[in-house]
C-alpha positions, -999 to +999 in steps of 0.1 A: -783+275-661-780+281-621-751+258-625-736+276-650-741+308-631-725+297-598-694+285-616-689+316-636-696+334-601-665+313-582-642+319-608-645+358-604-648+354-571-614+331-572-598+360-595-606+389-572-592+369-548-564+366-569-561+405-580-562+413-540-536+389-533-513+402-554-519+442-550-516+437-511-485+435-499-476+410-470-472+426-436-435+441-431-408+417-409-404+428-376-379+455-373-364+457-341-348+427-313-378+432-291-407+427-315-391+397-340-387+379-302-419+389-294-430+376-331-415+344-317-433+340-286-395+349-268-383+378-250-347+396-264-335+421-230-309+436-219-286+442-187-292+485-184-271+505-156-291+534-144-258+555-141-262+555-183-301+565-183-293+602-186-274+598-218-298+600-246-286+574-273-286+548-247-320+554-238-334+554-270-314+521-277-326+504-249-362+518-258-361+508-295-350+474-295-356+456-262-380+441-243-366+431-210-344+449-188-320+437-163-308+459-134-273+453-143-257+458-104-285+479-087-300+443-075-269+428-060-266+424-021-238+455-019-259+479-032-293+467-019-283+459+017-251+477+022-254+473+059-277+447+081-306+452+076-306+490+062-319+485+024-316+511-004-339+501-035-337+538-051-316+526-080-337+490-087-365+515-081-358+537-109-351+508-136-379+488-127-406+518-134-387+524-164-393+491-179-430+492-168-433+527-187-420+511-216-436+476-214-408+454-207-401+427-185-379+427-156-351+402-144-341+405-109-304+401-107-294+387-078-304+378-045-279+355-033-241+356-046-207+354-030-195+383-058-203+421-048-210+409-012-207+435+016-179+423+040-206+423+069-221+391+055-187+380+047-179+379+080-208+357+095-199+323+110-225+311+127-249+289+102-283+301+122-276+340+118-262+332+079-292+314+072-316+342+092-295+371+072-299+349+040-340+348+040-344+383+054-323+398+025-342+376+002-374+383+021-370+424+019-357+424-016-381+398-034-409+412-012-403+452-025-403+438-062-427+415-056-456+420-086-431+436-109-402+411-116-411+383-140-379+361-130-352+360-105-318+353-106-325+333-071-284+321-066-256+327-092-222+312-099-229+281-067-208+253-089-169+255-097-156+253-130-141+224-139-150+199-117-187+210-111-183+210-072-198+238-055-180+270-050-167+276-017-183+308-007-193+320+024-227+307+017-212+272+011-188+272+038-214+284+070-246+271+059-235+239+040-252+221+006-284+233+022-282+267+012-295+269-024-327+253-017-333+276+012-330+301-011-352+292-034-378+280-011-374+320+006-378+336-029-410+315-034-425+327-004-415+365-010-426+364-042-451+339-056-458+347-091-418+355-104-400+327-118-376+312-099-339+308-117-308+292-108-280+314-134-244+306-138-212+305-168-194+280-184-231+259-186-238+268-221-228+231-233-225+197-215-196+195-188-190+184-158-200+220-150-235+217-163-239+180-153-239+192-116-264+222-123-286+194-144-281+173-112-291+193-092-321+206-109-330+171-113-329+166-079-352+196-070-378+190-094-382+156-075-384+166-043-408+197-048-385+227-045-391+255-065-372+263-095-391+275-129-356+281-151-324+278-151-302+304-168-272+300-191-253+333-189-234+329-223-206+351-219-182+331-247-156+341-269-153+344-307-160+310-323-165+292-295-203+287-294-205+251-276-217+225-308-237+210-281-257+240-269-290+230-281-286+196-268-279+204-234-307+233-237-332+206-246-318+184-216-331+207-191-358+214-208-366+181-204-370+181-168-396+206-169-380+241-165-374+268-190-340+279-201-328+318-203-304+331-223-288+359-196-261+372-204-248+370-240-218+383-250-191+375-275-155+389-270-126+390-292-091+405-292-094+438-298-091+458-324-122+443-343-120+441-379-142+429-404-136+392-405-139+393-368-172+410-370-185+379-392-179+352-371-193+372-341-221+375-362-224+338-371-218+329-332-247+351-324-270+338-350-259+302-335-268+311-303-304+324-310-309+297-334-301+271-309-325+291-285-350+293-309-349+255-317-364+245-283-396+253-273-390+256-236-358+291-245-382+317-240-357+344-225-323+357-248-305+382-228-275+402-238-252+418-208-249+453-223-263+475-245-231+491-264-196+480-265-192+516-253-202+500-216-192+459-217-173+451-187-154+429-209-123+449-213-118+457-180-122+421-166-105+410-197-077+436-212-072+438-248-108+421-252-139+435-264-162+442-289-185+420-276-221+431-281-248+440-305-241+477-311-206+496-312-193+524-289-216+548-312-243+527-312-243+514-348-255+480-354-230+457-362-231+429-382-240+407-353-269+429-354-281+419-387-272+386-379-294+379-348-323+403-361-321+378-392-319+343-370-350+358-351-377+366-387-374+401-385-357+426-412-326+450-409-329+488-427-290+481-429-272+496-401-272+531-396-274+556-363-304+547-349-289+553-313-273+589-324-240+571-331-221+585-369-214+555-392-195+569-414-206+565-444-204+525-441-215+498-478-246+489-484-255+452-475-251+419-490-269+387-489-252+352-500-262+319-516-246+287-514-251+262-537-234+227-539-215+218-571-206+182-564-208+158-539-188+128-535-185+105-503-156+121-482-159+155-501-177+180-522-178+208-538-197+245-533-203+276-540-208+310-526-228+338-541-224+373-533-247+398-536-255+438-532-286+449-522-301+483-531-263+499-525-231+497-543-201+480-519-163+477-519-158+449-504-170+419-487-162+390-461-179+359-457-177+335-430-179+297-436-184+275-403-177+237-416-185+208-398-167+184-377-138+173-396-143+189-426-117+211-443-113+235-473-089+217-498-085+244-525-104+278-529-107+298-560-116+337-567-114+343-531-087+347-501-093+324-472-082+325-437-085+295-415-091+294-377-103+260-364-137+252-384-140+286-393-129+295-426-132+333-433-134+345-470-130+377-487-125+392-522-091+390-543-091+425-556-110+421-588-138+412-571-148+437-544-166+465-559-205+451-566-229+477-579-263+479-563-278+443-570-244+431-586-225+396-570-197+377-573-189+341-565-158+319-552-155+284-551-140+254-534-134+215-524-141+200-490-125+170-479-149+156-451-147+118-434-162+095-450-201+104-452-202+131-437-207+164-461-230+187-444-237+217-458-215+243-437-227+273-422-223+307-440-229+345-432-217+378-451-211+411-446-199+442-455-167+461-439 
């Protein structure tokens, strides 16, 4: 009978357990940059200019959705240590206790660079007084900050494209090969408990660029000099996310320092348009999975909070459109995209910031399915669909892998550019009602054996 009583007993228990499963509802994705990173055990920031802090959408951007902040040029030697030893930190100042008021983390940005250098240390030729100007700066700056910044930029941009020699600076020139560790060995000593970074471009994949950075690295964490992380600014350009990214992420990694994501950013010619927009989207996603995919990429920085701001056009004219929200601070699709890559959940788009959308579609969400396989092709299928909004029209991007090429495509209109294939309707097939799809198909030839699934994002216009 007890028997009898305790099984009856754990089957109701079992079926209340049941009932409550099923009337709770699981906890909501995270909604914002800041807290799917954070849901990650990462950090999503951004570079902020405190000349922008009185304009009110910016400010509730930067608020919303990140939780890092980078003094975007109120760090940088011209603007900290204008002349010898005279130091203004009003602007740093400013930033920095904004971030602590809101929680973030801060990136010190940068103690020692041969860009946006007053011409007083220009000028220096004797090694001794370069080297004693060198630690002081580092010594005064690191030491005001010291308790507040959780990593610094310690040198930038030391290594020469191409090659991978070391930039001839003023730096290089007076004090010699010497000069980065002295740096790093100052910042240490100013500041004990920051990390300690080495940041430059053109290292997001394995070159001969990188090699000397790895090197070099290597060669520290040998002898005992302190470095903690080593920071890959990311500023590419659309569809040009290195295929090796990971792999060299994973290489320094392996030597026992972290790896930041600084300074994201993905240009394009300008004007941007909606096929555009989706591969920016699919780089981004690429670039935060990649992240994502090794343990020791704890730090994703973009350089900028709106395209309204980027110092892409002016460096680079008729380029732009490279960051997560537009010049009215909607979220663009690379929005969705990286939001997506990192767990969390999109309301859509919208004006968040204060921007005007303008009445933009609702969202869609695609499927791809493979048809038929054979051993240097196959075939596939995309899947279109609306969410709770109707939409006119819709673009998907297809990244296939090495080698690979489209061979026919039906119910669709493709575009090729490299191993990006971009897709969007034929006419008949634009307009999907709220929950509605519509599909295209089409044959890959790929070398022999090698028929990966491609890569695929969608959007709206």
């Amino acid at each position: 009978m007890r028997k009898a009583l305790t099984a009856v007993l754990g089957a109701v228990s079992l079926l209340l357990a049941m009932l409550v499963a099923v009337a709770l509802p699981a906890s909501a994705a995270p909604g914002t940059l800041g807290e799917a990173a954070a849901a990650k055990g990462r950090v999503f920031g951004t570079a902020a200019a405190q000349g922008h802090m009185g304009e009110s959408a910016y400010v509730s951007t930067l608020d919303r959705e990140f939780n890092q902040l980078t003094p975007e040029n109120e760090m940088k030697w011209d603007t900290t240590e204008p002349s010898r030893d005279s130091f203004n930190f009003s602007a740093a100042d400013q930033l920095v206790s904004h971030a602590q008021a809101h929680s973030m983390k801060i990136r010190g940005h940068t103690l020692v660079w041969h860009n946006q250098l007053p011409g007083w240390v220009s000028s220096i030729s004797s090694r001794d007084d370069l080297l004693s100007v060198m630690r002081n700066h580092i010594a005064k700056e690191a030491g005001h900050f010291a308790g507040k910044i959780n990593y610094w930029d310690v040198v930038n941009e030391a290594f020469q494209d191409g090659s991978g020699a070391r930039r001839d600076s003023v730096f290089q020139r007076v004090i010699g090969d010497g000069y980065i560790e002295e740096a790093f060995r100052a910042a240490r000593q100013a500041d004990p408990n920051a990390k300690l970074c080495y940041n430059d471009y053109n290292i997001d994949g394995q070159n001969a660029k990188s090699n000397a950075v790895y090197n070099m690295v290597k060669d520290f964490k040998a002898r005992g000099v302190p470095i903690d992380c080593v920071g890959l600014q990311a500023h590419l350009t659309l569809g040009n996310v290195p295929s090796d990214m990971q792999a060299n992420m994973e290489r320094f990694a392996a030597l026992g320092v972290d790896v930041h994501i600084t300074e994201l950013d993905i240009r394009m010619n300008t004007p941007a348009d909606s096929s555009k927009l989706a591969t920016q989207a699919n780089d981004y996603k690429k670039v935060v999975s990649a992240c994502l995919a090794v343990s020791r990429c704890t730090v994703i920085t973009v350089w900028g909070i709106t395209d309204k701001y980027s110092w892409v056009p002016d460096t680079f004219p008729g380029e732009g459109a490279a960051l997560l929200f537009d010049d009215n601070y909607n979220k663009k699709p690379a929005y969705d995209a990286t939001l997506e890559a990192l767990g969390g959940t999109s309301d859509g788009g919208g004006d968040d910031g204060g921007g005007d959308n303008g009445g933009d579609d609702g969202t869609v969400t695609c499927a791809y399915t493979r048809t038929a396989q054979w051993n240097n092709g196959f075939n596939g299928q995309v899947t279109i669909t609306a969410g709770s909004s109707a939409v006119s029209s819709w673009t998907v991007v297809m990244t296939l892998n090495s080698g690979q090429t489209i061979a026919a495509l039906w119910n669709g209109s493709a575009s090729t550019s490299g191993n990006v294939v971009t897709v969007k309707p034929v006419g008949w097939n634009s307009n999907l009602a709220p929950g509605g799809s519509a599909s295209f198909g089409f044959t890959a030839n790929a070398p022999s054996g090698n028929v990966s699934n491609p890569s695929i994002t969608c959007s709206t216009p």
